[in-house]
C-alpha positions as a printed NumPy array, in Angstrom:
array([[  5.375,   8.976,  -5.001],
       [  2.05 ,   8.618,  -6.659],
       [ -1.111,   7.989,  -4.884],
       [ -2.019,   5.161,  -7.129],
       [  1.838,   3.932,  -6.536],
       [  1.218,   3.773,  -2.889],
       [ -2.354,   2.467,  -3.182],
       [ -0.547,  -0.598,  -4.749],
       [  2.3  ,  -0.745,  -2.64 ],
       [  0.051,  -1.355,   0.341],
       [ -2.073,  -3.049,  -0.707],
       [  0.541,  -5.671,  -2.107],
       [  2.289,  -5.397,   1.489],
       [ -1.215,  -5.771,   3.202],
       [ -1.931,  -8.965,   1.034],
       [  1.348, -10.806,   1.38 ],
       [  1.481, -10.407,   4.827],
       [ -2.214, -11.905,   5.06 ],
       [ -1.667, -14.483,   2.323],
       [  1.156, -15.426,   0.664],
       [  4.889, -14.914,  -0.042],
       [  3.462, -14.127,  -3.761],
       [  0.422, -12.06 ,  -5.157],
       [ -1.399, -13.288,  -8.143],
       [ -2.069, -10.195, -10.168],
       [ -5.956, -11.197, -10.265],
       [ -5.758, -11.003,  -6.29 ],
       [ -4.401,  -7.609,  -6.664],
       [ -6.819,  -6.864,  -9.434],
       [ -9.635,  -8.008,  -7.522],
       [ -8.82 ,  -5.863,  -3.987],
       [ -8.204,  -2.591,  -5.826],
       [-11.509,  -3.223,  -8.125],
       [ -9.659,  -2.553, -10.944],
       [ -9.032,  -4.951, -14.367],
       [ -6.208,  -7.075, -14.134],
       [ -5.315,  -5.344, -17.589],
       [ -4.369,  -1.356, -15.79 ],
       [ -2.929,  -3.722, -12.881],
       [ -0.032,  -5.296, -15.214],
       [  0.885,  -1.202, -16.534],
       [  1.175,  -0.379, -13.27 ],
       [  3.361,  -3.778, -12.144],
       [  5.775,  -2.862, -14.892],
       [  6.287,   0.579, -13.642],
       [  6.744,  -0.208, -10.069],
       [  8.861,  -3.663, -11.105],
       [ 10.702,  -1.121, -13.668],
       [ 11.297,   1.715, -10.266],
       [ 12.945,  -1.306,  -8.541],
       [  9.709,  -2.048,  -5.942],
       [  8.377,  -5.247,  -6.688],
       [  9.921,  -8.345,  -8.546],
       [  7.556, -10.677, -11.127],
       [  7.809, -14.531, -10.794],
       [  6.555, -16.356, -13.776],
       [  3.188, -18.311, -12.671],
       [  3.836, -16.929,  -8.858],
       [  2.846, -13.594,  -9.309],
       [  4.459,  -9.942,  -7.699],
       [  6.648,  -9.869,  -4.845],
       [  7.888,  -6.745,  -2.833],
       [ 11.685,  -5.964,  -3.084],
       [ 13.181,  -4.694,   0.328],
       [ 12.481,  -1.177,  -1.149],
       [  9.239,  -2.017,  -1.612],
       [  8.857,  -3.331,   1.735],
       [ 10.13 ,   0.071,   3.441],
       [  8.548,   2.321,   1.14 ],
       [  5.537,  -0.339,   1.982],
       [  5.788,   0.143,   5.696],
       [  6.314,   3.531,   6.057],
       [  2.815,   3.865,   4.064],
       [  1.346,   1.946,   6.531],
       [  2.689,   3.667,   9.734],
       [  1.585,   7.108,   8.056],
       [ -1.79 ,   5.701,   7.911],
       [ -1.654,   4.221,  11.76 ],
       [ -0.103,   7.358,  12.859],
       [ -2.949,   9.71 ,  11.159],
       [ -5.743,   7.145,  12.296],
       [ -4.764,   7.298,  16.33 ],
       [ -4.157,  10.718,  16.432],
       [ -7.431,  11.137,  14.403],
       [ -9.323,   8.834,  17.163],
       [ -7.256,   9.868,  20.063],
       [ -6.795,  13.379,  20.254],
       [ -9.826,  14.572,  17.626],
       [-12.452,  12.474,  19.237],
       [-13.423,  10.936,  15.86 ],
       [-15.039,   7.649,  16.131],
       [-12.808,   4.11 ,  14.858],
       [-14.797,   4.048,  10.883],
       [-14.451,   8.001,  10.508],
       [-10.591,   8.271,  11.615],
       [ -9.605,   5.247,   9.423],
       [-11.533,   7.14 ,   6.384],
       [ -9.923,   9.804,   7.078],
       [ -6.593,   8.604,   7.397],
       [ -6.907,   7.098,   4.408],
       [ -7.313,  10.206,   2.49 ],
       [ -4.726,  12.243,   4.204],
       [ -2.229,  10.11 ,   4.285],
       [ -0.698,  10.711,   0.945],
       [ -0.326,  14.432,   2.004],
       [  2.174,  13.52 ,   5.003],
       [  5.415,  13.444,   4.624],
       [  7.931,  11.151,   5.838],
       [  8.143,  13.505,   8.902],
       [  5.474,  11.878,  10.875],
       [  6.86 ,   8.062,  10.611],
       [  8.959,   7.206,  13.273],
       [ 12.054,   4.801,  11.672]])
């Protein structure tokens, strides 16, 4: 998967489980920092890929595909950040930077089911 595709993914995940059962595609828009115009191309792909469904006037909601694939983003990036503060020595802000960029290069190897 895409970067950008799990860039969205999360941060839909990370959103509805903060907010709401539904994301408004401004919300979205507006926590990437990107125009609500390159957020509804992307929507269609990932609605299209079967990851997220579109309610009329609710907004984008994860399917249970995009939950999983959703989740296991997220545990790559917990994973990375620990062992990044734990057994590196880097401090909280640095490990979760890092973790960020790195964890698009792991594979599904290092997320425990």
């Amino acid at each position: 998967m895409k970067k950008s595709n799990e860039d969205y993914l999360k941060s839909i995940f990370m959103l509805q489980q903060r907010q709401m059962r539904f994301v408004k595609i401004s919300t979205l828009a507006s926590r990437l920092n990107v125009s609500p115009a390159i957020i509804s191309d992307k929507i269609k792909k990932l609605r299209e890929d079967g990851y997220l469904r579109y309610a009329k006037y609710k907004g984008i909601q994860l399917t249970t595909k995009g939950i999983l694939a959703s989740k296991n983003i997220v545990r790559r990036h917990r994973i990375l950040k620990m062992f990044l503060h734990e057994v590196l020595g880097l401090i909280w802000k640095d490990a979760n930077e890092e973790a960020e960029r790195l964890e698009y290069a792991a594979s599904q190897l290092i997320v425990i089911p």
